[in-house]
Structures are given as C-alpha cells and as structure tokens.
Residue, then its C-alpha position, 0 to 999 in steps of 0.5 A: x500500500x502506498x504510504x499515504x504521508x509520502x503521497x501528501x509530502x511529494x503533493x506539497x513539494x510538485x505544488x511548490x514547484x509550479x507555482x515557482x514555476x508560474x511566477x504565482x504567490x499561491x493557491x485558491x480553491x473553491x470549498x464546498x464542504x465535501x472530502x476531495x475540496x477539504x484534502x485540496x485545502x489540507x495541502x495547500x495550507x502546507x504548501x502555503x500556510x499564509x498564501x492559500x484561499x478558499x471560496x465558499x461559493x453557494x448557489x441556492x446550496x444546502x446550509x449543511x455545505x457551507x456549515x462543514x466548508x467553515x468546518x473545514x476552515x476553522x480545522x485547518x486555520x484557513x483563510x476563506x471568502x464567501x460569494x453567494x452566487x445564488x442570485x447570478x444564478x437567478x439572473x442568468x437563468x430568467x435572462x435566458x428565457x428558454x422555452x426548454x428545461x434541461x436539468x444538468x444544464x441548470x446544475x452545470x451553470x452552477x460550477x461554471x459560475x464558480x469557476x469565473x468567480x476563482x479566477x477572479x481571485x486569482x488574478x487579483x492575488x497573482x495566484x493559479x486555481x486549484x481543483x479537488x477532482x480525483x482520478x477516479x471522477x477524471x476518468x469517468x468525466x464526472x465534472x463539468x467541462x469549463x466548471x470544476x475542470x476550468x483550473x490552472x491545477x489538477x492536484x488529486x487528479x492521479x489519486x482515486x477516492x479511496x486514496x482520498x480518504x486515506x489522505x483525509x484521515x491523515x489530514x486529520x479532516x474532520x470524521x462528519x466530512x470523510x463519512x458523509x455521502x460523496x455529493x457534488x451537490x447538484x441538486x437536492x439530495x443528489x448523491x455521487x454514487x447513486x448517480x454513477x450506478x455503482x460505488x466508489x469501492x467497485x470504480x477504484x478496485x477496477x481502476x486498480x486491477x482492472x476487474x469487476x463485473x461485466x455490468x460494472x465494467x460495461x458502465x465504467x467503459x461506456x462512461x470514460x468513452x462518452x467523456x473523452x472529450x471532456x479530458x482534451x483541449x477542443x478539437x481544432x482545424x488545421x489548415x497549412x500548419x507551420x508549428 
C-alpha cells in the first residue's frame, strides 16, 4: 500500500514547484464542504500556510455545505471568502428565457459560475486555481467541462477516492466530512454514487486491477468513452500548419 504521508509530502513539494514555476504567490480553491475540496485545502495550507484561499461559493446550496466548508476552515486555520452566487444564478437563468428545461444544464451553470468567480481571485492575488477532482471522477468525466475542470491545477487528479480518504484521515479532516455521502451537490439530495450506478469501492478496485463485473465494467467503459472529450483541449482545424 502506498504510504499515504509520502503521497501528501511529494503533493506539497510538485505544488511548490509550479507555482515557482508560474511566477504565482499561491493557491485558491473553491470549498464546498465535501472530502476531495477539504484534502485540496489540507495541502495547500502546507504548501502555503499564509498564501492559500478558499471560496465558499453557494448557489441556492444546502446550509449543511457551507456549515462543514467553515468546518473545514476553522480545522485547518484557513483563510476563506464567501460569494453567494445564488442570485447570478437567478439572473442568468430568467435572462435566458428558454422555452426548454434541461436539468444538468441548470446544475452545470452552477460550477461554471464558480469557476469565473476563482479566477477572479486569482488574478487579483497573482495566484493559479486549484481543483479537488480525483482520478477516479477524471476518468469517468464526472465534472463539468469549463466548471470544476476550468483550473490552472489538477492536484488529486492521479489519486482515486479511496486514496482520498486515506489522505483525509491523515489530514486529520474532520470524521462528519470523510463519512458523509460523496455529493457534488447538484441538486437536492443528489448523491455521487447513486448517480454513477455503482460505488466508489467497485470504480477504484477496477481502476486498480482492472476487474469487476461485466455490468460494472460495461458502465465504467461506456462512461470514460462518452467523456473523452471532456479530458482534451477542443478539437481544432488545421489548415497549412507551420508549428
């Protein structure tokens, strides 16, 4: 089993580089109250102790998030902002006046709107946008594109949500937030799990060995083929290319 202290130690030291790298001063994320932005905000505060931001960003959100993001932030002693971005929301949407009600469009404004809202602070501090996405949602590209994808980093993108976990409970994260159900809070009592058809356990254990099911398997696949396109720069059309 991989040491899960070495795995946070070499995440802080590649965070140091880049942003060395980038001529940036540090990291801001957003902080939704879920496990994946409370280990994002674990390491950064110790790559950054005095230069690492999260944004508290409800839009029409369950209070519970916001109550457990502070959670987060009091643990770690983390410097936070909040933008309720609940009334953006609303004016994007009556402005629109579609006459068609897509529900996963309505909830993918929500991350893009954040998304806006992080680079905002990040070119007003001179620091790159950090996002909490790991391995096993990169794969099935359960993000939204231009959303929670729209970051300068991919910090936990090489990890799985078991490793996750792992680093979670070494971060010492607060119990009620590592036990509590994986949401990407996209509308009410929406669950991870429940959306993807199968448990985080069965996704890595096949990303790990390459086994499971037949159906497990045949989802999994279907999913990272549909995706593809999420995980590539748009496609270009080259006419007389020099370089």
């Amino acid at each position: 089993m991989e040491n899960t202290e070495k795995m946070v130690n070499d995440l802080v030291q590649w965070l140091k580089e880049k942003i060395k790298e980038a001529g940036a001063k540090g990291l801001v994320f957003g902080l939704s109250g879920g496990i994946d932005s409370a280990v994002m905000a674990g390491i950064s505060k110790l790559a950054f102790p005095e230069n690492s931001l999260g944004l508290i960003m409800p839009c029409h959100s369950k209070s519970e998030d916001e109550e457990h993001a502070l959670l987060i932030a009091n643990n770690l002693d983390l410097k936070i902002d909040k933008i309720d971005l609940s009334c953006t929301f609303d004016i994007i949407k009556d402005s629109a006046g579609l006459d068609t009600y897509n529900k996963l469009a309505m909830a993918n404004m929500k991350p893009r709107l954040r998304m806006t809202t992080l680079y905002y602070y990040a070119q007003s501090y001179n620091y790159l946008v950090a996002g909490p996405t790991n391995k096993s949602e990169f794969i099935l590209g359960y993000f939204t594109k231009h959303g929670d994808s729209g970051v300068d980093l991919l910090p936990l993108a090489n990890f799985t949500k078991t490793k996750i976990w792992d680093m979670a409970r070494y971060l010492k994260i607060p119990k009620i937030i590592i036990d509590k159900d994986p949401s990407a809070g996209l509308w009410k009592e929406q669950t991870d799990e429940e959306e993807m058809g199968f448990s985080y356990g069965l996704l890595d254990h096949y990303i790990e060995t390459g086994q499971g099911t037949q159906e497990v398997i045949s989802k999994i696949e279907r999913m990272y083929e549909t995706s593809r396109h999420k995980r590539k720069y748009p496609i270009m059309y080259k006419h007389n290319e020099i370089l």
